[in-house]
VOGU-3710 file (C-alpha; in Angstrom, 3 decimals, decimal comma):
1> xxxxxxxxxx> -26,412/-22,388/20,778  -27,767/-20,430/17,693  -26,323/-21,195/14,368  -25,453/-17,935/12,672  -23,992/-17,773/8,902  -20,031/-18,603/9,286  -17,344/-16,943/7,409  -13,380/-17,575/7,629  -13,333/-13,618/7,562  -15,312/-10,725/7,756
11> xxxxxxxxxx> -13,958/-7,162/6,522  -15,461/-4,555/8,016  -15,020/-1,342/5,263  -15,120/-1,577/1,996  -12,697/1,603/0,976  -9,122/0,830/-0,651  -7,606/-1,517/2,347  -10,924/-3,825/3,048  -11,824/-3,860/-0,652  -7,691/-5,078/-1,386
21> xxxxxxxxxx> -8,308/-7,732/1,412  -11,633/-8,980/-0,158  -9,661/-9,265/-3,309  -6,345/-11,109/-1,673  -8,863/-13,357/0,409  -11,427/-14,173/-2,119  -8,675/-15,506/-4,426  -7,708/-17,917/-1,956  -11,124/-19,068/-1,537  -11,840/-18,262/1,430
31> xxxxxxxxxx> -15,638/-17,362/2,543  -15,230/-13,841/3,597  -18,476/-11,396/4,340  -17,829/-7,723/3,485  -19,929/-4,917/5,763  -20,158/-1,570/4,582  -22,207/0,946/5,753  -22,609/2,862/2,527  -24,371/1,875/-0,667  -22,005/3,202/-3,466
41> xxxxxxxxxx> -18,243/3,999/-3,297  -17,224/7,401/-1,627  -17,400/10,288/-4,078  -14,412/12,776/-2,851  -11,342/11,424/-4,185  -8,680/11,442/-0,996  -6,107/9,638/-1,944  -4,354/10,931/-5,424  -0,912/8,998/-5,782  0,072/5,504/-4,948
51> xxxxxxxxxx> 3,421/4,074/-5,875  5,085/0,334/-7,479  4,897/-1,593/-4,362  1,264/-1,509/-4,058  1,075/-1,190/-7,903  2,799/-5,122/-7,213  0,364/-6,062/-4,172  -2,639/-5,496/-6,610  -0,910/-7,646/-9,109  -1,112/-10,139/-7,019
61> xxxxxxxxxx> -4,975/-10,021/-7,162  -4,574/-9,732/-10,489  -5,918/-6,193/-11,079  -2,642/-4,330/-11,620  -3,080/-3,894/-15,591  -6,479/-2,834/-15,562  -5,749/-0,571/-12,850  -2,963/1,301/-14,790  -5,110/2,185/-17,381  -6,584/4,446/-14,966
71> xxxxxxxxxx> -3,358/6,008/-13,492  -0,806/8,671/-14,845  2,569/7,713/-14,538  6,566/9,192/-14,686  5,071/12,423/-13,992  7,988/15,249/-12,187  7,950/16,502/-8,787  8,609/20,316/-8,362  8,946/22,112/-4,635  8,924/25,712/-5,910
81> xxxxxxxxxx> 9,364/28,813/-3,969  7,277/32,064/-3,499  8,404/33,165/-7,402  7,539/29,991/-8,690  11,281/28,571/-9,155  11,815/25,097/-8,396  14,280/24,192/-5,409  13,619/20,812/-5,471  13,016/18,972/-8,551  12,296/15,200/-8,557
91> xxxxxxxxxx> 11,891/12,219/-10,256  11,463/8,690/-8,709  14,168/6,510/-9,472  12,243/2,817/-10,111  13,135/0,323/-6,909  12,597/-3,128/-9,381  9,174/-3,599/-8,720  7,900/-4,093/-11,901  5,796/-1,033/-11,902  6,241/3,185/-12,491
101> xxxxxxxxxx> 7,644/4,664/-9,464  4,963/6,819/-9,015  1,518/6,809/-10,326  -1,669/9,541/-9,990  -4,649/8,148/-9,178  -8,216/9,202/-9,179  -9,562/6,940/-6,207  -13,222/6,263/-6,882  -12,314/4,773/-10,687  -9,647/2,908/-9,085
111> xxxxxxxxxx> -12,251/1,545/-6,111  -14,890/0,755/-8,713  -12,403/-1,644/-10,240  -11,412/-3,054/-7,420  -15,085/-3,723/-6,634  -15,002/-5,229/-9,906  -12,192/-7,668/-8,932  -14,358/-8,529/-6,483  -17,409/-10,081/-7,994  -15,117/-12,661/-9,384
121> xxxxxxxxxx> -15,476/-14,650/-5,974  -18,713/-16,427/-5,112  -17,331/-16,493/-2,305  -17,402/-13,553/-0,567  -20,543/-11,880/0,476  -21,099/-8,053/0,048  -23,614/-6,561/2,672  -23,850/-2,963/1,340  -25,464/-0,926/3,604  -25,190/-2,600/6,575
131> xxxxxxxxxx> -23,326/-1,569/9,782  -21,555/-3,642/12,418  -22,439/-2,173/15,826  -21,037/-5,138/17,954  -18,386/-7,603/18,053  -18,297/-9,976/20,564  -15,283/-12,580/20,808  -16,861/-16,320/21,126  -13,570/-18,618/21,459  -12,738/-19,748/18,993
141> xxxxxxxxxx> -14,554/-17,484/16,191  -16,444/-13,717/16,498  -19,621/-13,175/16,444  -20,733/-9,828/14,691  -24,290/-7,778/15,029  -25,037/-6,192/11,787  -27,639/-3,778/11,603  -29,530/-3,756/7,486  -29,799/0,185/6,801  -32,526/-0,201/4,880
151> xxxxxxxxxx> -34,809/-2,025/7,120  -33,341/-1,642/10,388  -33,302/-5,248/11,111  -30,387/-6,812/12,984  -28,350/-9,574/12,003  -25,980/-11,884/13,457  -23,325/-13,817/11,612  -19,641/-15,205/12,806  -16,059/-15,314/11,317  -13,031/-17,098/12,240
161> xxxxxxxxxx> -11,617/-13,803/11,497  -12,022/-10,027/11,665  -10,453/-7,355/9,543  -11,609/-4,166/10,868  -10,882/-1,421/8,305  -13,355/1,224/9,094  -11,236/4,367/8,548  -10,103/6,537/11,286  -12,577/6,758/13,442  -12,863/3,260/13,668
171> xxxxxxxxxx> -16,362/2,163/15,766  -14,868/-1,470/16,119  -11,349/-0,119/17,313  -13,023/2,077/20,253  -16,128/-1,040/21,182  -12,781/-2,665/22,208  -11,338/0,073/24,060  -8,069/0,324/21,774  -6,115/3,916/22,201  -5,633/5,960/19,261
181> xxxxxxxxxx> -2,656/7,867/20,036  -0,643/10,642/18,277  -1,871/14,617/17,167  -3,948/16,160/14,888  -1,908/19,400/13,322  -3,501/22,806/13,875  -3,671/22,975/9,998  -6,451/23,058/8,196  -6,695/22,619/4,026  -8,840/22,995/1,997
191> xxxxxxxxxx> -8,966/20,260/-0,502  -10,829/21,275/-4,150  -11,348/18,448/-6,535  -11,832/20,196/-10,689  -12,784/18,797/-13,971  -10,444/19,866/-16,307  -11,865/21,535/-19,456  -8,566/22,698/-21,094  -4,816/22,315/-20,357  -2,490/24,915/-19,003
201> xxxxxxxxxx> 1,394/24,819/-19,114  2,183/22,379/-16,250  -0,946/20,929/-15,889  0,720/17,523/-15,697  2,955/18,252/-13,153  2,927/17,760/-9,705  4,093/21,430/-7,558  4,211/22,038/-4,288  4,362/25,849/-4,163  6,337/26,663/-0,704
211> xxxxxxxxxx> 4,924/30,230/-0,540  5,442/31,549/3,228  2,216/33,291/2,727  -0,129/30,815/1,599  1,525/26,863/0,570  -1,039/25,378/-2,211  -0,476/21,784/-3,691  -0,855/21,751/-7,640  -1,426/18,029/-8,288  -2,371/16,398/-11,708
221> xxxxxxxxxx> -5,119/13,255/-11,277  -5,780/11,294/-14,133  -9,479/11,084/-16,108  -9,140/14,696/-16,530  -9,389/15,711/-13,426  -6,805/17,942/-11,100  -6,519/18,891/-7,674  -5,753/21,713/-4,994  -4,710/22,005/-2,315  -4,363/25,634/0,287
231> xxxxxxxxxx> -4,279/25,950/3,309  -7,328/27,741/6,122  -5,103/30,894/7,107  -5,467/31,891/10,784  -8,975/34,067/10,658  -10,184/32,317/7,742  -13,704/30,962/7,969  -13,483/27,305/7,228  -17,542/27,610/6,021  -17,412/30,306/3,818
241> xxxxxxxxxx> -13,909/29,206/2,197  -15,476/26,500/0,601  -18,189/28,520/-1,001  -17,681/28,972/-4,540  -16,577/32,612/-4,647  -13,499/31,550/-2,594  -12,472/28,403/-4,021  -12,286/30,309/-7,551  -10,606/33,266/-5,799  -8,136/30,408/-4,475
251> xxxxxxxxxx> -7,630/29,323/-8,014  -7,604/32,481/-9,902  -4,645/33,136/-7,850  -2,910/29,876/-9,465  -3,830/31,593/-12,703  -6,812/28,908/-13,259  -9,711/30,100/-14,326  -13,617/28,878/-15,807  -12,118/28,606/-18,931  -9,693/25,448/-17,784
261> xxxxxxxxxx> -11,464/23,606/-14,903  -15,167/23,067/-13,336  -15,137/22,587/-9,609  -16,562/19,638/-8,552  -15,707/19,667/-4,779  -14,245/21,612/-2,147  -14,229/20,060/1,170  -11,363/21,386/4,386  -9,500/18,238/5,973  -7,386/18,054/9,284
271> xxxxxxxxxx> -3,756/16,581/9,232  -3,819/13,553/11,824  -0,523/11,456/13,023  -2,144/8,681/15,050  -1,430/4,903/15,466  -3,491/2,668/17,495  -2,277/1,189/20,702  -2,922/-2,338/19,683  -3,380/-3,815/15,856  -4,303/-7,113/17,136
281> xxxxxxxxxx> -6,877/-8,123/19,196  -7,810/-11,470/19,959  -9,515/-12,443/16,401  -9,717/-9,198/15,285  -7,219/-7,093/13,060  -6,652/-3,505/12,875  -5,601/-2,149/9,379  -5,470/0,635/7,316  -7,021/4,123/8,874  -8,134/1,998/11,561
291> xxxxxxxxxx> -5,165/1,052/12,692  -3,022/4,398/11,777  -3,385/8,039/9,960  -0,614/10,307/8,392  -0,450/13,093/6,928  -0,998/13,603/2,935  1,824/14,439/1,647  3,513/11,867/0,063  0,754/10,039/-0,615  1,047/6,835/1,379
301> xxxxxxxxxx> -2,174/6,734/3,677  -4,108/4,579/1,682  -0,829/2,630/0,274  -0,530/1,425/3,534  -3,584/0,306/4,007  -3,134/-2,066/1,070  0,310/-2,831/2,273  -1,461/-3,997/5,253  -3,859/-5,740/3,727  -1,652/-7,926/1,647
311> xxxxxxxxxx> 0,792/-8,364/4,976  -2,393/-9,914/7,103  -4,229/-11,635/4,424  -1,498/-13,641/3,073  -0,654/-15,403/6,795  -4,918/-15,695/7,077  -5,342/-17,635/4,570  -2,505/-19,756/5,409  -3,372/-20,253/9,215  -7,281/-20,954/7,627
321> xxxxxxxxxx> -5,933/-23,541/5,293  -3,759/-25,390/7,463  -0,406/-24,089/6,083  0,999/-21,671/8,928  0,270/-21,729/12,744  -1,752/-19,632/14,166  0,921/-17,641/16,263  2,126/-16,279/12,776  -0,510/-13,392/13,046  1,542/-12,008/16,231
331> xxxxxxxxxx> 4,048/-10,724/13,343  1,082/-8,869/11,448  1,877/-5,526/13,779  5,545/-6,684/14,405  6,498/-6,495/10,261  4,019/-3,214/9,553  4,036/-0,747/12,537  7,724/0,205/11,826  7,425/0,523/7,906  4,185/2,834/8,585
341> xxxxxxxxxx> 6,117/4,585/11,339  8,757/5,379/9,232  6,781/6,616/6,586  5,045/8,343/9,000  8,053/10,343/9,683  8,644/11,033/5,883  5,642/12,403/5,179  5,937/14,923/7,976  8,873/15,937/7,255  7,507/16,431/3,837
351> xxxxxxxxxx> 4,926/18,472/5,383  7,852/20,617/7,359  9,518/21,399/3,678  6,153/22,560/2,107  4,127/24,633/4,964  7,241/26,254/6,589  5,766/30,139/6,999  8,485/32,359/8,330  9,800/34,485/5,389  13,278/33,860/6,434
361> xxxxxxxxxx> 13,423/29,938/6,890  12,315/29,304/3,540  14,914/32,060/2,074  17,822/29,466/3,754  15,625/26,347/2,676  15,845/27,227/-0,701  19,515/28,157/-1,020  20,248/24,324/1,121  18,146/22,510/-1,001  19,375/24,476/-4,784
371> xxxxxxxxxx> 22,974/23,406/-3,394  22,103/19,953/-2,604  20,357/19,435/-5,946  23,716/20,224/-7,563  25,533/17,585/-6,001  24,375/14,310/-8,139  25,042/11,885/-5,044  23,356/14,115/-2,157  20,354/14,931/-4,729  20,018/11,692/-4,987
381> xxxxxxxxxx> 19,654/10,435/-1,374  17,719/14,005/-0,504  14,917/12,359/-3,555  14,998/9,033/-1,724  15,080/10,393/2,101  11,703/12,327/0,919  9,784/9,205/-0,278  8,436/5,810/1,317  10,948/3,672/2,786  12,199/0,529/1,034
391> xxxxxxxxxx> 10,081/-2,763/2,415  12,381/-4,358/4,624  11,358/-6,371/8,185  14,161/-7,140/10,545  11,572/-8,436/12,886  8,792/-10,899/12,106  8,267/-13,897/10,446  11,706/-15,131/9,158  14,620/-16,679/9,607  17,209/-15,794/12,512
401> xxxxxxxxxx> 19,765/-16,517/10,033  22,320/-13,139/9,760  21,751/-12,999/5,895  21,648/-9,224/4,415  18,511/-10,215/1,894  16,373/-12,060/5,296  13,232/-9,538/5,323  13,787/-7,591/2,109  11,204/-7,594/-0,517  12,958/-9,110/-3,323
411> xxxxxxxxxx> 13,087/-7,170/-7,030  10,409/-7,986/-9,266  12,513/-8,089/-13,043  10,829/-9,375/-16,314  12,051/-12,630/-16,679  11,816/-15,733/-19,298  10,172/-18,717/-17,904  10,374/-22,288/-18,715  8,839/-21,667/-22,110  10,977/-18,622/-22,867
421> xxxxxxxxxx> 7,626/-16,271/-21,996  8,043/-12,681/-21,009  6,797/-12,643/-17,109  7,051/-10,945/-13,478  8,505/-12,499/-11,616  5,385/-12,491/-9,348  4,101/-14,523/-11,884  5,742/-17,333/-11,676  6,018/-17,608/-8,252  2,162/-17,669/-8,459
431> xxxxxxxxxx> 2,152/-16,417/-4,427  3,830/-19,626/-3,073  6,668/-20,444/-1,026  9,386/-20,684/-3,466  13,255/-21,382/-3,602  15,272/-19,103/-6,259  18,700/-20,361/-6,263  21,905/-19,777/-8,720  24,087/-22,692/-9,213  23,141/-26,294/-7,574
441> xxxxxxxxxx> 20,627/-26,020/-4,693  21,303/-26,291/-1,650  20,210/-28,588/0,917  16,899/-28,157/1,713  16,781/-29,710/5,609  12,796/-29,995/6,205  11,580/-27,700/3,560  9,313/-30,713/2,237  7,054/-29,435/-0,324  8,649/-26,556/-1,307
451> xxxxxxxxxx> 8,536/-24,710/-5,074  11,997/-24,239/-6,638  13,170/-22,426/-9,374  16,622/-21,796/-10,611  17,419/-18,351/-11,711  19,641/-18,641/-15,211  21,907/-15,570/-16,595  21,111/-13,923/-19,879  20,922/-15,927/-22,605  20,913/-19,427/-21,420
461> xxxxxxxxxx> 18,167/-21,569/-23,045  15,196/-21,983/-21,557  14,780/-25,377/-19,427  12,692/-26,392/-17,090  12,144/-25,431/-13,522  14,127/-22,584/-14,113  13,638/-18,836/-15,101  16,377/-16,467/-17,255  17,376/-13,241/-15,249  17,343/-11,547/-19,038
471> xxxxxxxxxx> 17,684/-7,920/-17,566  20,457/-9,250/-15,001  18,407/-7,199/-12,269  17,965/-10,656/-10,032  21,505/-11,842/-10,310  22,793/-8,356/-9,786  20,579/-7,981/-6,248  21,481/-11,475/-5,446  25,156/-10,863/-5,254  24,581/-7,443/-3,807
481> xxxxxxxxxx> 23,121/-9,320/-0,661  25,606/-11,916/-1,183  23,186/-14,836/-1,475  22,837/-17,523/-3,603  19,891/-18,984/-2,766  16,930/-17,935/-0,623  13,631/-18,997/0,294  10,644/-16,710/-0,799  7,538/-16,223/1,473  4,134/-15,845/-0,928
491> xxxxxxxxxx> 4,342/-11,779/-0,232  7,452/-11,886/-2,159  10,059/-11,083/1,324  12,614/-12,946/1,899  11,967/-15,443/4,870  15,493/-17,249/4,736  18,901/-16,603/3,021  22,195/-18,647/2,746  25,481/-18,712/0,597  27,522/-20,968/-1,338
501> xxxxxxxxxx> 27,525/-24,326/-0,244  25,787/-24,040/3,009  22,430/-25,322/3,714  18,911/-23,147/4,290  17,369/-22,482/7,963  14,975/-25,511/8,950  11,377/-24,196/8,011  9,692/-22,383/10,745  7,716/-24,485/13,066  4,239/-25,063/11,502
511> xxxxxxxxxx> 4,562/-24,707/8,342  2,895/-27,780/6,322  3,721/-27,116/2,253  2,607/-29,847/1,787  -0,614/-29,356/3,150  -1,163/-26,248/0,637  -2,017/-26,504/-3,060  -0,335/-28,010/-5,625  3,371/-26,195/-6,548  5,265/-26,770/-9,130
521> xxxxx> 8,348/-29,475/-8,980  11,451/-28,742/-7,122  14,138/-28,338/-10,597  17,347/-30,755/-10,546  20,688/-28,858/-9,316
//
């Protein structure tokens, strides 16, 4: 039998989700090879807004700081009507992550560093312009055929592993013969990209104008750049509204002229709501585009293709080390179809609120949603109903243990550590199964190995093997979910709960700790 080159993975696209991966994996030292079929990073900047979660999920790789520099963040949310008033006027209470809320993005800065991350790994392998036409399953690893762009020569090389994140019209995902199932909307927009030369009242403010007779989305990006959005009216020539006379005629009714922005772009999209049949198959993993579209508006198609990302890559690398069995990557689709479904579901109802066209629906919109806003408890769940659901699994990899905090994502506070340092929590944890208990611990029935840390109130002194909950954040969700200890998996979700004086869950079956890289010692009780 041949001898190709061997990887534990290859990712297959190199936009947001497989660059994230090549990150996540690459950290853990795994030999991954990265295909792409282009030879730079995609110009058009699609995605424009991403929020703390994935904000926390590049932490992790340990771009997160570097990455804000690029972003714009605690900017307000205005849906306003045909007169320009606002109906609904938001701004994103914070859900603990560590992070803004909200942040504006301009993708291609934040792909080039992310690219960046990457060339801190020896380890993995970019093939730029190269394009994987084949993959062919080989027991117990998959063998690719890679085609060089340049020189039209084919390759063959094999993974243990395949993360196929090649956008939405996946090649891999139809070779296998996976469905793509769902609708694309009738809509059509027309998406125009500007440099801005000089700021205009509300420049830095995100609008969605809910105009019956043409919707338009008013978005601020960061790097001096802003963004519109309109939609292709029935009879409108999608070719000729791109042309430059009608994007500034677009624009001039905004009351943006030459004087304020250069276009750079204008380019008309489709709305899609689709989500692949299967996510898993065999060796090879569906994520990002691949694996699902949504529509844009709020902002969470590429946000869950890092969510994904971090999901798979984390249980990878511990079925490739030894740590986890291999039937953990069942849960990969289990944990992340509903959250993306959900979301799904959020953003077109999003959708519903902004493009609604008949003159008197939005007249009773308006008047619903002014009365709600005056009510501080319903404004508040309408601003949370019309962003991306909380990350919580109640199927997947965790314990069948009837806890309230079993699947949750748990808060990420600034805490003091042992030397009385200013940290994330992520931080400490370091991505490793950990225990966070108040009080003694409990018993710890087969958890051999595992990283413990015991979470102190407010001004205790610092001691070892033990953090201080200074903002009270971590004690406070604790007793909301009526734990006092729990078991951390190394995405930072709960995997086990329990309460006063009662021991964990066993470990699930497989799981070697001890096997995995040095953690730090369990602290006394």
């Amino acid at each position: 039998m041949t001898e190709y080159p061997h990887y534990d993975v290859a990712v297959i696209g190199y936009g947001p989700t497989g660059v994230t991966a090549a990150n996540l994996l690459g950290a853990d030292g795994l030999s991954v090879a990265v295909i792409e079929r282009d030879a730079d990073i995609y110009a058009r900047a699609r995605a424009i807004s991403t929020d703390e979660e994935v904000v926390r999920i590049w932490q992790h790789a340990g771009l997160a700081e570097r990455l804000k520099q690029d972003m714009l963040a605690e900017r307000p949310l205005d849906f306003v009507d045909r007169n320009g008033r606002p109906f609904i006027s938001a701004s994103f209470t914070p859900r603990g992550h560590g992070h803004p809320p909200q942040m504006f993005l301009y993708q291609p800065a934040l792909e080039r560093v992310l690219r960046e991350g990457v060339q801190r790994y020896p380890n993995v392998e970019l093939r730029l312009e190269h394009e994987c036409v084949r993959v062919f399953p080989r027991g117990d690893r998959v063998e690719l055929m890679v085609v060089d762009l340049r020189t039209e020569e084919i390759k063959r090389i094999t993974a243990s592993y395949v993360i196929a994140a090649d956008g939405g019209s996946s090649p891999t995902r139809g070779q296998l013969g996976v469905g793509f199932d769902g609708r694309t909307y009738e809509d059509h927009w027309v998406v125009v990209d500007t440099k801005m030369l000089q700021p205009w009242p509300g420049h830095d403010r995100l609008r969605f104008h809910c105009a019956p007779d043409r919707p338009a989305v008013d978005c601020p990006t960061p790097l001096d750049h802003h963004r519109w959005e309109f939609p292709v009216l029935p009879g409108e020539d999608e070719e000729q509204l791109v042309t430059e006379d009608a994007v500034w005629r677009l624009l001039n009714r905004q009351g943006i002229s030459a004087e304020q922005v250069e276009i750079l772009r204008a380019v008309v999209y489709s709305h899609h709501v689709r989500f692949a049949s299967r996510w898993r198959i065999g060796r090879v993993f569906l994520a990002g585009d691949a694996a699902h579209v949504m529509p844009p508006w709020i902002g969470q198609g590429m946000a869950s293709g890092v969510r994904d990302a971090h999901n798979l890559c984390w249980k990878l690398s511990g079925v490739l080390r030894g740590v986890l069995p291999e039937s953990v990557l069942d849960t990969y689709e289990t944990e992340r179809q509903p959250h993306v479904r959900a979301t799904t579901r959020r953003a077109v109802l999003v959708g519903r609120i902004i493009t609604e066209r008949r003159p008197a629906v939005t007249k009773v919109r308006d008047v619903i949603f002014r009365a709600a806003e005056a009510a501080p408890a319903v404004r508040q769940r309408m601003h949370d109903s019309l962003w991306v659901p909380d990350c919580r699994y109640r199927k997947g990899f965790l314990a069948d243990d009837g806890r309230s905090a079993t699947g949750w994502k748990i808060p990420q506070p600034e805490i003091l550590d042992e030397n009385g340092e200013k940290l994330l929590l992520d931080e400490v944890t370091g991505g490793r199964w950990t225990l966070l208990h108040r009080g003694p611990a409990p018993a710890l029935p087969g958890w051999v190995g595992l990283a413990a840390l015991r979470v102190l109130p407010a001004g205790s002194p610092a001691r070892p093997g033990a953090v201080i909950d200074s903002s009270g954040l971590l004690g406070g969700w604790l007793a909301e979910k009526r734990a006092t200890a729990l078991v951390l998996r190394p995405d930072s979700v709960v995997y086990a709960a329990t309460a006063p004086g009662r021991p964990l869950p066993a470990p699930p079956r497989g799981l070697r700790l001890d096997a995995d890289r040095p953690a730090p010692e369990v602290a006394a009780s």
